[in-house]
Structure formats: structure tokens, C-alpha cells
LORO-323032 format. One record per residue (C-alpha): residue number from 1; x negated, y, z. Coordinates in pm, whole numbers, plus 50000, padded with zeros to 5 digits. Each point is the difference from the previous one (the first is absolute). Layout:
N
<pos->NUM	c1->X	c2->Y	c3->Z>;
...
END
This chain:
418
<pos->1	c1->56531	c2->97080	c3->12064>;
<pos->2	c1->50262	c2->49741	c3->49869>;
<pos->3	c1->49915	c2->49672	c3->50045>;
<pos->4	c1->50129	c2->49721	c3->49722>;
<pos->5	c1->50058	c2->49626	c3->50050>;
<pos->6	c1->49986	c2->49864	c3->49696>;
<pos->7	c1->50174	c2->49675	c3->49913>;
<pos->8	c1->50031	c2->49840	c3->49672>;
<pos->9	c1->50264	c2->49769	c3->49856>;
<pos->10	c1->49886	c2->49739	c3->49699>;
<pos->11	c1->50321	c2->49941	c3->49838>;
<pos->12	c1->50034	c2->49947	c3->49629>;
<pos->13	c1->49723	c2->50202	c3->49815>;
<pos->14	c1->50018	c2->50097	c3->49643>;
<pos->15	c1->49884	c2->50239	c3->49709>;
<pos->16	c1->50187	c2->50213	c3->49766>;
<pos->17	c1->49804	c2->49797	c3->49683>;
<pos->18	c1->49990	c2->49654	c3->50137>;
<pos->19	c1->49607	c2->49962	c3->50089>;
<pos->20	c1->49835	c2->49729	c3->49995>;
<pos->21	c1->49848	c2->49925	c3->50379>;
<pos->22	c1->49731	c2->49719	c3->50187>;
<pos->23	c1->50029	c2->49862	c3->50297>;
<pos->24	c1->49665	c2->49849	c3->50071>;
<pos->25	c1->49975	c2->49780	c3->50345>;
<pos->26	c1->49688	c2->49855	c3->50139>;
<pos->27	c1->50053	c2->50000	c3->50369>;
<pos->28	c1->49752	c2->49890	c3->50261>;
<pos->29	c1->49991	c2->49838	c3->50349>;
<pos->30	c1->50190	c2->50306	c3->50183>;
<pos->31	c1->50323	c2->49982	c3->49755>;
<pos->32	c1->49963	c2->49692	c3->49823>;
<pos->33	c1->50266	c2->49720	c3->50065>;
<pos->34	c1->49901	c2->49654	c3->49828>;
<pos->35	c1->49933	c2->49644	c3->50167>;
<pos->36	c1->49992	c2->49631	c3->49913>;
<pos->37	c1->50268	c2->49773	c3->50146>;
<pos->38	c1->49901	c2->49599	c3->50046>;
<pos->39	c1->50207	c2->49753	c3->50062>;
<pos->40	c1->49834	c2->49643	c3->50032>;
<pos->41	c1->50143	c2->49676	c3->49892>;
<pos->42	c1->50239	c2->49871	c3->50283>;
<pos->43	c1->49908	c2->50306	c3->50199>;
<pos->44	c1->49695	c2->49880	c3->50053>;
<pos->45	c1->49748	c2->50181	c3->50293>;
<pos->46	c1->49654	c2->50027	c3->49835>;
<pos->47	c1->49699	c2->49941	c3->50224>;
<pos->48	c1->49882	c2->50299	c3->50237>;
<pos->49	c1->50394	c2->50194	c3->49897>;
<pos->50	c1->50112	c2->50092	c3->50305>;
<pos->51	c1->50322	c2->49994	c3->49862>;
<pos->52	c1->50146	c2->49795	c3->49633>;
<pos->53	c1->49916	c2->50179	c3->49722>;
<pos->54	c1->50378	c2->50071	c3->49926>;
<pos->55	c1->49984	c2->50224	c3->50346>;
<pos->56	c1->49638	c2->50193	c3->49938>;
<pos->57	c1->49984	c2->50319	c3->49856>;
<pos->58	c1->49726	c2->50091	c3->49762>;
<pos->59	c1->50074	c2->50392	c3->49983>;
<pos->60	c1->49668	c2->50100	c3->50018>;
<pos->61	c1->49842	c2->49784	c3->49803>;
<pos->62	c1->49750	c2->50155	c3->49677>;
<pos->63	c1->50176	c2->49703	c3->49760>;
<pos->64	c1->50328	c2->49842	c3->49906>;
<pos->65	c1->50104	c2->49752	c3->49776>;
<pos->66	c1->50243	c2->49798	c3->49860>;
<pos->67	c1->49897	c2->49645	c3->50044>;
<pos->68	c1->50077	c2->49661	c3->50019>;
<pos->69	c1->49697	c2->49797	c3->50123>;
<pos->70	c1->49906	c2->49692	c3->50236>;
<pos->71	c1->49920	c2->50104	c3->50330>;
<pos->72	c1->49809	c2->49632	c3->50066>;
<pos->73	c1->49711	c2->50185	c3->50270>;
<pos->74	c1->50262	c2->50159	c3->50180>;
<pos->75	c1->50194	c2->49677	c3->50078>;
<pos->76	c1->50266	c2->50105	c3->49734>;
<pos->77	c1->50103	c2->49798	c3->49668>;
<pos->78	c1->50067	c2->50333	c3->49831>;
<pos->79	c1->50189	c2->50371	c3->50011>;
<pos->80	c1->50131	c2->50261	c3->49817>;
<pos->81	c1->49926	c2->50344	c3->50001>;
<pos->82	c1->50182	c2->50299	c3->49871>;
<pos->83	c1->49961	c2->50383	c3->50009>;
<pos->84	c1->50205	c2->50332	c3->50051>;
<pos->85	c1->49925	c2->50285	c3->49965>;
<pos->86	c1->50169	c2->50393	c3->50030>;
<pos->87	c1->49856	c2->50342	c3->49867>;
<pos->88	c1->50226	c2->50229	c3->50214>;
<pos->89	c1->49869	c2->50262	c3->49758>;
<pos->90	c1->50245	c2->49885	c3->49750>;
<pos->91	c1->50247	c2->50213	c3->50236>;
<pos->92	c1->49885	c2->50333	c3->49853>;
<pos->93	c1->50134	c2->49907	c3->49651>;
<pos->94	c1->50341	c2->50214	c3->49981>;
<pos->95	c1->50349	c2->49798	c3->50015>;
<pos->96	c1->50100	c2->49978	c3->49663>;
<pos->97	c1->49664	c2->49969	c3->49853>;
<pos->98	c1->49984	c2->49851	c3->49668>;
<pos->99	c1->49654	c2->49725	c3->49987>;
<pos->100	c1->49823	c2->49976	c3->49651>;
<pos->101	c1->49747	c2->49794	c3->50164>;
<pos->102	c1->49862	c2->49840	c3->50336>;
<pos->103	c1->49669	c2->49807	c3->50011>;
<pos->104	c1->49860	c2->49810	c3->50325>;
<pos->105	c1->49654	c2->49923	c3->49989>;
<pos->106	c1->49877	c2->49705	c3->50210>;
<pos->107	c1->49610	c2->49944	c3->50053>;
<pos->108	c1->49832	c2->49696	c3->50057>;
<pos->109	c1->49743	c2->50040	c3->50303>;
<pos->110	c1->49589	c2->49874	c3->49955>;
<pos->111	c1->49906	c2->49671	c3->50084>;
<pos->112	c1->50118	c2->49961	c3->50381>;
<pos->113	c1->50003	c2->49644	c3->50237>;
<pos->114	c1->50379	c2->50047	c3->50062>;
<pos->115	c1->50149	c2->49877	c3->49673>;
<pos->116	c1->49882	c2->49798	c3->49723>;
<pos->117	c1->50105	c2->50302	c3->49769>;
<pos->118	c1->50244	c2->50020	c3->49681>;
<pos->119	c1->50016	c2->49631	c3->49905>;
<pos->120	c1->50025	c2->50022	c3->49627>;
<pos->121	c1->49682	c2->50175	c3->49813>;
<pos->122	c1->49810	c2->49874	c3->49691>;
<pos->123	c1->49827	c2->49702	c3->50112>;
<pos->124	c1->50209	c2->49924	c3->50304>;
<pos->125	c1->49963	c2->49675	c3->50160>;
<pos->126	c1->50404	c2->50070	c3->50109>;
<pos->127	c1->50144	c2->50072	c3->49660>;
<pos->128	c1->50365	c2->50039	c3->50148>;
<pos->129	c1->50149	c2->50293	c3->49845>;
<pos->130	c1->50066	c2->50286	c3->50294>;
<pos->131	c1->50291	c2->50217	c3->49823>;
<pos->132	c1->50185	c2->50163	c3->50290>;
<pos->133	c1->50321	c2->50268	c3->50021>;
<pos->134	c1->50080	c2->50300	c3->50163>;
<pos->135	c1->50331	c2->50055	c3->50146>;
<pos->136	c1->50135	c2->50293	c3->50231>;
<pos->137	c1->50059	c2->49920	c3->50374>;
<pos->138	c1->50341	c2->49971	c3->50142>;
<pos->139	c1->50116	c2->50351	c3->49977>;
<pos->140	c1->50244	c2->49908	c3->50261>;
<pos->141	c1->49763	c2->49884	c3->50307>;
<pos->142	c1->49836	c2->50213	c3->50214>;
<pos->143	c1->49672	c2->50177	c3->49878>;
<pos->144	c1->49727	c2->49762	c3->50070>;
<pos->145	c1->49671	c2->50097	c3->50153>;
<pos->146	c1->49658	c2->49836	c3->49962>;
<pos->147	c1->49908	c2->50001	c3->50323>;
<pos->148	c1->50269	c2->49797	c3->50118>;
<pos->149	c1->50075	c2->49777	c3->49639>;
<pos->150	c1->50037	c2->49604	c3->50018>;
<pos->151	c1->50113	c2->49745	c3->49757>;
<pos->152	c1->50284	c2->49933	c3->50316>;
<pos->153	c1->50091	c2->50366	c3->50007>;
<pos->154	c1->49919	c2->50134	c3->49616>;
<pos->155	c1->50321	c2->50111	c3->49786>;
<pos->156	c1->50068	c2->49821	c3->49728>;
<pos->157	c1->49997	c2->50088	c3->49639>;
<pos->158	c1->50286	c2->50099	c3->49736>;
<pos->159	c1->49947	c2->49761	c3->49734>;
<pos->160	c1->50199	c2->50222	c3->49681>;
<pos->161	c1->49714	c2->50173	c3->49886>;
<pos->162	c1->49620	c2->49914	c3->49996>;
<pos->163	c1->49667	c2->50071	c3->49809>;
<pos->164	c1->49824	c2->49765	c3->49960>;
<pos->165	c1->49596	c2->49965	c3->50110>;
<pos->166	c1->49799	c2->49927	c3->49735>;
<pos->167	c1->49719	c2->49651	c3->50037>;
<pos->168	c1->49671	c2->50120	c3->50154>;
<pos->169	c1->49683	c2->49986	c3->49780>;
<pos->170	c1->49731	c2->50056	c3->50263>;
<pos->171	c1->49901	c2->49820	c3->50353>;
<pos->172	c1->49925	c2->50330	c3->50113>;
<pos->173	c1->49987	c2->50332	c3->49912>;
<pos->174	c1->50199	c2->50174	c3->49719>;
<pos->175	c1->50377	c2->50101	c3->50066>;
<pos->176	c1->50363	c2->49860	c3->49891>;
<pos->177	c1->50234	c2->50294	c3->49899>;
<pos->178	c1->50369	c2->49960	c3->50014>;
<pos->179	c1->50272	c2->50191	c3->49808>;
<pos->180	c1->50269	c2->50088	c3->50289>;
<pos->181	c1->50204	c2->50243	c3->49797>;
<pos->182	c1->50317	c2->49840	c3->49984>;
<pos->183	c1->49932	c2->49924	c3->50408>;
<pos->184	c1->49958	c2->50356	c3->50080>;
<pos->185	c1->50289	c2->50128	c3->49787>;
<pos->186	c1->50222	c2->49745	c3->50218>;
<pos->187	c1->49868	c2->50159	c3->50327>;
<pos->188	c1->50096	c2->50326	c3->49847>;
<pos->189	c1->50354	c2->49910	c3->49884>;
<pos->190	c1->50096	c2->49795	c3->50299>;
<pos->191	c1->49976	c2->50343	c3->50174>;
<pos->192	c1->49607	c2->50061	c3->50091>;
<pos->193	c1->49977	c2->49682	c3->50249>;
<pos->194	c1->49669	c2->49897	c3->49985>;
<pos->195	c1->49897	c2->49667	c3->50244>;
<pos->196	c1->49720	c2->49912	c3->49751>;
<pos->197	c1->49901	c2->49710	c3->49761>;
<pos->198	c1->49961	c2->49706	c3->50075>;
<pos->199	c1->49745	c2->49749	c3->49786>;
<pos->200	c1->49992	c2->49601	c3->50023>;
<pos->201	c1->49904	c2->49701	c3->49748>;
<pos->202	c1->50222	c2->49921	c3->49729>;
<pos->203	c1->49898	c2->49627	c3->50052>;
<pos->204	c1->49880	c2->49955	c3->50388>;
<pos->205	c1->49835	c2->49713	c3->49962>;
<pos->206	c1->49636	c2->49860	c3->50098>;
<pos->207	c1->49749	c2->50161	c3->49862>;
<pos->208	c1->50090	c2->50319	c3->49868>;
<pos->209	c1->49893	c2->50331	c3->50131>;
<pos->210	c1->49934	c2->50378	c3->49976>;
<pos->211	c1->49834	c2->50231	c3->50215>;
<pos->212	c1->50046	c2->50427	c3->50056>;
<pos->213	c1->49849	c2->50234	c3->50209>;
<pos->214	c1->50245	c2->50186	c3->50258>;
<pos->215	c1->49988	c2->50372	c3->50090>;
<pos->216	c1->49786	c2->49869	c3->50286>;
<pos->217	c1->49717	c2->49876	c3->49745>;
<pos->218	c1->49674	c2->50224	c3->50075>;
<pos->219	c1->49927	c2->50094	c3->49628>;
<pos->220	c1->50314	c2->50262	c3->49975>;
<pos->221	c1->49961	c2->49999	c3->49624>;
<pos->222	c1->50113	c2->49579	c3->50049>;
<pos->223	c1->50300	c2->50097	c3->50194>;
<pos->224	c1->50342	c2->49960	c3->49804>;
<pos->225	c1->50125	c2->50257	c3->49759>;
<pos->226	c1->50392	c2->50094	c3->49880>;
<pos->227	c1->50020	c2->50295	c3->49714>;
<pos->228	c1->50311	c2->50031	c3->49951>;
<pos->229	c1->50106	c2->50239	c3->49703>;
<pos->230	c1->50370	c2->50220	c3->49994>;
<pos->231	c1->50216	c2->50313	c3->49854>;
<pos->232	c1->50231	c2->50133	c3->50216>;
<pos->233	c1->50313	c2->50184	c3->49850>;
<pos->234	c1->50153	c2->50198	c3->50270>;
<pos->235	c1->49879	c2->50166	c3->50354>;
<pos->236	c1->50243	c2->50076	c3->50285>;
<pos->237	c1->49737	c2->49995	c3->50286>;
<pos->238	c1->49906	c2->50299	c3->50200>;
<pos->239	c1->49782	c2->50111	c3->50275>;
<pos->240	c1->50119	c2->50201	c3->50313>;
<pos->241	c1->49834	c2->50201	c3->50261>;
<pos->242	c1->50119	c2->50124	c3->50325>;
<pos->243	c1->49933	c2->50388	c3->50127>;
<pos->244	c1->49890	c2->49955	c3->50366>;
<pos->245	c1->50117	c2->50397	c3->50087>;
<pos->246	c1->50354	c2->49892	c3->49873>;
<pos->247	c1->50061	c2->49625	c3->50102>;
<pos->248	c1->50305	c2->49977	c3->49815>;
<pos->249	c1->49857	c2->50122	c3->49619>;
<pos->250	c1->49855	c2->49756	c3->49808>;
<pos->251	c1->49897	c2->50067	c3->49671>;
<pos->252	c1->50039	c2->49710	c3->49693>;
<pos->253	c1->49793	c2->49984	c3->49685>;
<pos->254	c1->50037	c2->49814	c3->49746>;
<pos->255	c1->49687	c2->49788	c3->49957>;
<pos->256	c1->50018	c2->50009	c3->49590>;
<pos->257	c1->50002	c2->50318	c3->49795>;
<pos->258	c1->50036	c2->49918	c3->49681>;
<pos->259	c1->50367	c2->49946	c3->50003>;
<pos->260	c1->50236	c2->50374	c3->50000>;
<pos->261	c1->50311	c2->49887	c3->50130>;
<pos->262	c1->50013	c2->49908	c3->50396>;
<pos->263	c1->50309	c2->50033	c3->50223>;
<pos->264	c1->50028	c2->49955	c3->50351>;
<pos->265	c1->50240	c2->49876	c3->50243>;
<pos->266	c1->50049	c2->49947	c3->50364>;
<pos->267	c1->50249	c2->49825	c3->50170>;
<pos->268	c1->50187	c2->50009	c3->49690>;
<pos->269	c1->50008	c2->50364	c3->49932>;
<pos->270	c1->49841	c2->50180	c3->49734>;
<pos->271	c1->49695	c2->50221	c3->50101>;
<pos->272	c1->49731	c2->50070	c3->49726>;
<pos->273	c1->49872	c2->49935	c3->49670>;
<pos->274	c1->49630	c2->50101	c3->49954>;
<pos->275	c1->49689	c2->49741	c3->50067>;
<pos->276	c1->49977	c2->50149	c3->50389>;
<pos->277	c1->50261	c2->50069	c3->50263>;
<pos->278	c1->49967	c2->50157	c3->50283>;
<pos->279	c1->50345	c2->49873	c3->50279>;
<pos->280	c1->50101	c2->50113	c3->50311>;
<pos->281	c1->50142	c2->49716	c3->50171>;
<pos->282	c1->50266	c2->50039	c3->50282>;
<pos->283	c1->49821	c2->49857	c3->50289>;
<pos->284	c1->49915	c2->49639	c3->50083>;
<pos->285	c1->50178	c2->49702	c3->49846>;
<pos->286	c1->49983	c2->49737	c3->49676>;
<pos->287	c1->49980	c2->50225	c3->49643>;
<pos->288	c1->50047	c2->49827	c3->49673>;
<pos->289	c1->49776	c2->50189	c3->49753>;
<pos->290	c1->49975	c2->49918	c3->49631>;
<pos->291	c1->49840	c2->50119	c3->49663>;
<pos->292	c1->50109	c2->49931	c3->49681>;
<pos->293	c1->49795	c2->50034	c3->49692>;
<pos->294	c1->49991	c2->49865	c3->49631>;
<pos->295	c1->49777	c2->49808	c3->49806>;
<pos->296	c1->49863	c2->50001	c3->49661>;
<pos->297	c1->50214	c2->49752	c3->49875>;
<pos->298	c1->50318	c2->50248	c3->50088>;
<pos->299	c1->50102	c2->49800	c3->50311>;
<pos->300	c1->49992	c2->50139	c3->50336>;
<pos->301	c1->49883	c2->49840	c3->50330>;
<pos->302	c1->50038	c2->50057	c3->50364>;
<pos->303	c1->49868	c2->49958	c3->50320>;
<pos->304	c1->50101	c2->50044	c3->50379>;
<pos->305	c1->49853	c2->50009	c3->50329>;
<pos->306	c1->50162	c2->50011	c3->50297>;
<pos->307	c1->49817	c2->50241	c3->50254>;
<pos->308	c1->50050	c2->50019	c3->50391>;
<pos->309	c1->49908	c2->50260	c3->50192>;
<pos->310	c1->50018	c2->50042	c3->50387>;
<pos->311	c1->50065	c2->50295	c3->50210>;
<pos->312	c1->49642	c2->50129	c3->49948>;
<pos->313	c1->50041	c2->49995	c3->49643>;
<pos->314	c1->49740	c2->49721	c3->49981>;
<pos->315	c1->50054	c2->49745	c3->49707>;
<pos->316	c1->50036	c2->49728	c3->50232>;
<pos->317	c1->50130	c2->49726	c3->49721>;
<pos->318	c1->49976	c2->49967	c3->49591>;
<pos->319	c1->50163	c2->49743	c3->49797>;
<pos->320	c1->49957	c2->50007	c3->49639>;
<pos->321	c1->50316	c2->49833	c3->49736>;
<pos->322	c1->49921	c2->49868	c3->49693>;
<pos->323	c1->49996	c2->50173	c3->49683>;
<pos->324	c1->50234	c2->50006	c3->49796>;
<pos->325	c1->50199	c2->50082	c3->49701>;
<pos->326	c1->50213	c2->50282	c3->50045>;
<pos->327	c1->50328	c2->49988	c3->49843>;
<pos->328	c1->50003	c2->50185	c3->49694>;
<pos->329	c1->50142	c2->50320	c3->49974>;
<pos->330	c1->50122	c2->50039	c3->49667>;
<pos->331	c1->50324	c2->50214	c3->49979>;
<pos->332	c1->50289	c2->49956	c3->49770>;
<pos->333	c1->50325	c2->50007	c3->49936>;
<pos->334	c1->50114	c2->49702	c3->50122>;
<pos->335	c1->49853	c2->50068	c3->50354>;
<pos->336	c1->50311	c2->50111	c3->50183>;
<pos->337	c1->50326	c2->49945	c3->49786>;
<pos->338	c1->50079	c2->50360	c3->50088>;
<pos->339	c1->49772	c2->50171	c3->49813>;
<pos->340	c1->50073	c2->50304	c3->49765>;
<pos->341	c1->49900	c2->50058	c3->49660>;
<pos->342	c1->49896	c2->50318	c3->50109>;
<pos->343	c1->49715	c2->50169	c3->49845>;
<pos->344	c1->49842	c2->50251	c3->50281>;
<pos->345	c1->49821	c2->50325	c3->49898>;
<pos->346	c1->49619	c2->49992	c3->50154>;
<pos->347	c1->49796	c2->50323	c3->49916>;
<pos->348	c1->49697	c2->50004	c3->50024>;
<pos->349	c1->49944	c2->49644	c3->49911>;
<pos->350	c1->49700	c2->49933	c3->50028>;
<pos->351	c1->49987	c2->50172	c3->50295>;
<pos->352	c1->49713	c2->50153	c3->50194>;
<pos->353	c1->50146	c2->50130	c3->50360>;
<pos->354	c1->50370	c2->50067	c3->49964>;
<pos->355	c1->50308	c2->49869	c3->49778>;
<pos->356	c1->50340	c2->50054	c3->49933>;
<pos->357	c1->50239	c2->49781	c3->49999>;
<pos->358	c1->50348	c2->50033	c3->49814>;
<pos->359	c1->50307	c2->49778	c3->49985>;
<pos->360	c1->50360	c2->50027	c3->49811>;
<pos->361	c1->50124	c2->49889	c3->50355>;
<pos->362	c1->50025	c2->50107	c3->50336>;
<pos->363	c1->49660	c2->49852	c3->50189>;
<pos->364	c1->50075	c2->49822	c3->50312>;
<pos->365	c1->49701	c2->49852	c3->50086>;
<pos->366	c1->49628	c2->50013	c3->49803>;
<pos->367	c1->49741	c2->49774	c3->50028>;
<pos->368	c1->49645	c2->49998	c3->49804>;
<pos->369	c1->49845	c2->49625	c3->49973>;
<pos->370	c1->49655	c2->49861	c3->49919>;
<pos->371	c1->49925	c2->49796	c3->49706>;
<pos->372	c1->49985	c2->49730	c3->50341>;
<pos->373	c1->50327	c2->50060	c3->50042>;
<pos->374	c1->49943	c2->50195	c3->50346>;
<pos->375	c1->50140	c2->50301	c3->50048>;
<pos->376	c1->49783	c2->50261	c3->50069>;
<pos->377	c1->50256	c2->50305	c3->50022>;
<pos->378	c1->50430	c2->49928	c3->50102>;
<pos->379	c1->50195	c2->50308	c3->50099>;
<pos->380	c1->50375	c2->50096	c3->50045>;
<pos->381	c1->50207	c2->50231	c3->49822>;
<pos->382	c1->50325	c2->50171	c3->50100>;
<pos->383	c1->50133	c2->49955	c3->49575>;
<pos->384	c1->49742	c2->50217	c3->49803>;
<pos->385	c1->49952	c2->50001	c3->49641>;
<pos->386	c1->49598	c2->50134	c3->50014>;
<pos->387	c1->49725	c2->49941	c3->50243>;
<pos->388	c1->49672	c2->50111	c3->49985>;
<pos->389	c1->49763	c2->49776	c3->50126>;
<pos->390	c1->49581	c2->49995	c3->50120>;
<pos->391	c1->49853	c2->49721	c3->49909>;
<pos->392	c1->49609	c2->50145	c3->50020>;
<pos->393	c1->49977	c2->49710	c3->50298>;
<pos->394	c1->50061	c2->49696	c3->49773>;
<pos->395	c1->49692	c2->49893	c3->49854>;
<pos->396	c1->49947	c2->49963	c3->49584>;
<pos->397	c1->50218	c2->49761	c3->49827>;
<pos->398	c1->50374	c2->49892	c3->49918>;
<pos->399	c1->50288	c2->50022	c3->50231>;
<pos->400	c1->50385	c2->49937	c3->49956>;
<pos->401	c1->50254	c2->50261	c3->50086>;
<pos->402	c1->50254	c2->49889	c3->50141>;
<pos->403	c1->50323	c2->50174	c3->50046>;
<pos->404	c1->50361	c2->49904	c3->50134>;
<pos->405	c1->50332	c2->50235	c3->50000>;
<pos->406	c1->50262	c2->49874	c3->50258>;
<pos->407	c1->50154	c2->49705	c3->49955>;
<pos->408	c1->49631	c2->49884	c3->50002>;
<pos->409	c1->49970	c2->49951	c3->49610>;
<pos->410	c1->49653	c2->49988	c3->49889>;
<pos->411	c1->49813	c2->50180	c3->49731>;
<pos->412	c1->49609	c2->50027	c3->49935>;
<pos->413	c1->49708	c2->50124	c3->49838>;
<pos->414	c1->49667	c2->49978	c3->49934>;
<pos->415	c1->49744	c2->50305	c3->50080>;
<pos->416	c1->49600	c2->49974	c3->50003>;
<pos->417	c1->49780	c2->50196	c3->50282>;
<pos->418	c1->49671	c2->50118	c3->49839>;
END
């Protein structure tokens, strides 16, 4: 019995209509990462802190704020407190996504002995207004974790963009929901790095105050929530699995079939152009192997892994390249400045399984491209006028035929496969 190992590669994910898709992220205390950072006036120790507040981490905690309060029974004229907070979920959105809309949802905890609550409500004896911002965390520190987060060791934030936090109207209870759109879309353009948002007082200054439940609040329903809308265009990424009887075969899929033009390439080299492939590889070393698809907006988009395999055949290392753009592969004259103005004769065309190809010239050299621009089919010629070609292999679509006499003049034509 053959055995699969299956391993999967989210890259850029897509549809051939662009389709509208949710992201919907409520995570709890196992995945969650959200905590409070204080830091108190003059670094200030509270009493009964083992350590100042700037040095204590409140990971674990069911609430977080963003505060600025007197801290008078703790031996402390005041402090400020701010807030971070990552979904790591927002990593399954394909590179290249395009947002049409990101809402966080923060909820305000029941009555509790911690906090005072949100300062400013209808009939508040504190009537300072509470408006507060969201920014996105220093996309180039270190990914933070709540279990180790201080004020001393916290990232900072990227001041450019923000949304703001709108003024609380309750003590306790209700929710505050926060349009994050134009946030999200930035995390998405500046290449998928996601370290989180970070949330703070627009005006830190006594008494002003608003209260959330974290992921480790008890009422999971309280906990805070990130849909994030999105269309993708375009969807390189592809799936693998490895054929224990025959180390050294791996079989690629591509993870989207909507699209019906996919090429493949390894190390460079030109090796298939249906959704699955099925490659031999050598023997153990580094392979490059890439798919190339198109989009529904006409533009195509790769992606690359590179694959290592040791001298059992086991995939001992996997690192993925970013999407990308591939280079378009639109053919005309003024590609090579020794083309011909050569018509070529192509019957059948469209073609089924084989064609024949005719030129007014000696043939040198013959090549048949993809509408990629990768060439699926190149053979020599000793100086023949007619070939006959099978192209029952290729899969559906348009190709480019490409022929050259010998002085390495160019002439080419277009044929469809059915």
C-alpha cells in the first residue's frame, strides 16, 4: 500500500471570478496573543509589584486597557497603559489580497474590582472624552509574545496610518467596533508581515479610560473579534505529496482549479503544464520548483519553493518565495530585432493531438511557447521545410510557435490546443 505525506503550501490563493471571502477571528486562551503594557509615572513600583510596572507582564490577564489613571493606593501619582494585540490568523489571507473591509471588535468586560471601567458614559462623574487610535506594531521588531510583553520590552508603533477608537458610551458592558481596513490592507501590501495592532489614548491624560476583554476572558463570545473581508485575483500556490515506495517522486497540485493555464518549472527548466505534476528528481540536493498561472484580470502570477531532499529522499527542508508577478509573455515583433515577417503554415489549427508545421525557410530550430511565455516543446532541426508535430500532451489553450532557420532569424505563430 502507498503511503502519502501530505504537505501543503499557502501561497497566494485566488478564484477565476474574483470571490468575495471572510476571514472571521475570535481566538481563545490557547492561540490568542493580546496583553496590557503599564508604565507608571517616573517608573514608579506599585505596592505588593514585585517588580515596576514597566517590567511586569500581564499576558494572561482576562482585561486590557488603554488608560491613563492615578495610581494614589499603590504609592504611584499616576500611569499609562496601552494595548497590543496580534491575530496570527490574518496569515492565511493570500499575498496579494485585495481588503474591502476589516472590522475589530473590542468588548467591554461586566462590572469587575480591577478597573474603574470606560470612563466616559452618560452620566459620568469623569466626563473626559476617551477617543483612542489604532496603529500597527513595528513591522520591523521581532514578533512579540504575551507571555513575555512589557512596556520596557514592547515594540513600538508606526505612526502613518491609524483608525481611530471611537468614545465609550457604557461603564460596562456593550462593545467598541473599529474599522481596520486601511490597517489590514497595509499588512497585506507591505508583503503579509503581520506583528499586530497596537491601541493607546489619543490624549493620555488623567482620567480617561477604556476597558476590553482579552482572548483569556472566560465568556468566549467577549473575547476580541477581526472579520476581515477580501477578493483575491490570481492563485499560484500548490500542494505536494511525497510517494514513500519512490523517495525521489513527489507529486505537485495546484491547490486552485478554477484557473486552465498552469506551467511548471524546476530548476529553471520547463517540465509540465496541467494543474498536477508528477517529477522524478535526480537524487538528493536543493530543487527550485515553480508554477505559473493567470488571473482573471489577464495577469499572471508565480510562486517558488525551494525543496531539499536528503539521501533517503526525505523532504528534510521547505522554503517558500513570495508571489509574484510573472513577467508577461506577450510576443511581438519587436521582441528580438531578428525576427521574420514570416507567416508559418499550422494545419490543423486548432489542433487536437498532432500539427503541422510549415515554413518558406529552412527550420533550424522549433520551439512551441505558452501563453506564460515557457516553453513547453524546443527541438532541433537539420534545415527542414515541414515538421509534423504531437502536441496531444499540452493541455487546452494558446501557444506560440516558434520557428528559426539558420542564421537564427525568428518567425512565429499562433496555434490553439483544444
Amino acid at each position: 500500500m502507498i503511503k502519502n505525506l501530505i504537505f501543503s503550501i499557502a501561497l497566494l490563493s485566488g478564484f477565476h471570478a474574483v470571490q468575495a471571502q471572510t476571514l472571521t477571528t475570535q481566538p481563545g486562551p490557547a492561540n490568542g496573543q493580546d496583553a496590557e503594557i503599564r508604565m507608571m509615572d517616573g517608573g514608579c513600583q506599585t505596592a505588593g509589584s514585585p517588580l515596576p510596572e514597566h517590567l511586569m507582564n500581564y499576558g494572561n490577564e482576562p482585561y486590557m486597557s488603554i488608560t491613563d489613571w492615578t495610581w494614589n493606593a499603590g504609592g504611584c501619582s499616576g500611569g499609562t497603559i496601552r494595548s497590543l494585540i496580534r491575530f496570527d490568523d490574518l496569515n492565511t489571507i493570500p499575498s496579494g489580497a485585495i481588503i474591502t473591509g476589516a472590522e475589530l471588535t473590542l468588548f467591554h468586560p461586566s462590572y469587575n474590582t480591577v478597573y474603574w471601567g470606560n470612563n466616559y458614559f452618560p452620566g459620568t462623574p469623569l466626563p473626559n472624552t476617551n477617543p483612542g487610535s489604532v496603529y500597527l506594531v513595528d513591522r520591523s521588531a521581532p514578533t512579540w509574545l504575551e507571555s513575555s510583553l512589557t512596556w520596557s520590552n514592547s515594540p513600538g508603533f508606526e505612526p502613518g496610518i491609524s483608525a481611530p477608537i471611537p468614545v465609550t458610551t457604557t461603564q460596562w458592558n456593550g462593545s467598541v467596533s473599529v474599522d481596520v481596513t486601511n490597517l489590514v490592507q497595509e499588512i497585506m501590501n507591505g508583503g503579509g508581515i503581520n506583528n499586530g495592532f497596537y491601541l493607546k489614548l489619543d490624549n493620555e491624560v488623567h482620567y480617561r479610560s477604556q476597558v476590553y476583554a482579552t482572548s483569556e476572558y472566560p465568556d468566549a463570545t467577549q473575547r476580541p473579534l477581526l472579520v476581515v473581508k477580501y477578493k483575491v485575483v490570481c492563485d499560484p500556490s500548490f500542494s505536494y505529496c511525497i510517494n514513500t515506495n519512490n523517495p525521489y517522486q513527489i507529486n505537485f497540485a495546484a491547490n486552485n482549479l478554477s484557473f486552465g493555464y498552469y506551467d511548471w518549472v524546476v530548476d529553471g527548466a520547463y517540465v509540465g503544464n496541467g494543474p498536477n505534476l508528477s517529477y522524478n528528481f535526480p537524487g538528493p540536493g536543493s530543487y527550485e520548483v515553480c508554477m505559473t498561472t493567470v488571473g482573471v484580470d489577464g495577469k499572471k502570477c508565480s510562486k517558488c519553493i525551494k525543496i531539499c531532499l536528503n539521501d533517503n529522499g526525505k523532504v528534510t527542508a521547505v522554503k517558500e518565495q513570495a508571489a509574484t508577478a510573472a513577467r508577461p509573455a506577450e510576443v511581438t515583433q519587436a521582441d528580438n530585432p531578428t525576427d521574420l515577417k514570416i507567416p508559418l503554415l499550422i494545419t490543423p489549427n486548432p489542433a487536437q493531438d498532432r500539427i503541422s508545421i510549415q515554413a518558406p525557410f529552412e527550420m533550424y530550430r522549433l520551439s512551441i511557447k505558452s501563453s506564460f511565455g515557457l516553453m513547453v516543446i524546443d527541438t532541433k532541426y537539420g534545415g527542414r521545410k515541414a515538421v509534423e508535430l504531437s502536441v496531444a500532451q499540452l493541455q487546452p489553450g494558446n501557444y506560440i510557435v516558434e520557428v528559426s532557420n539558420k542564421e537564427g532569424q525568428i518567425t512565429r505563430e499562433k496555434f490553439t490546443k483544444l
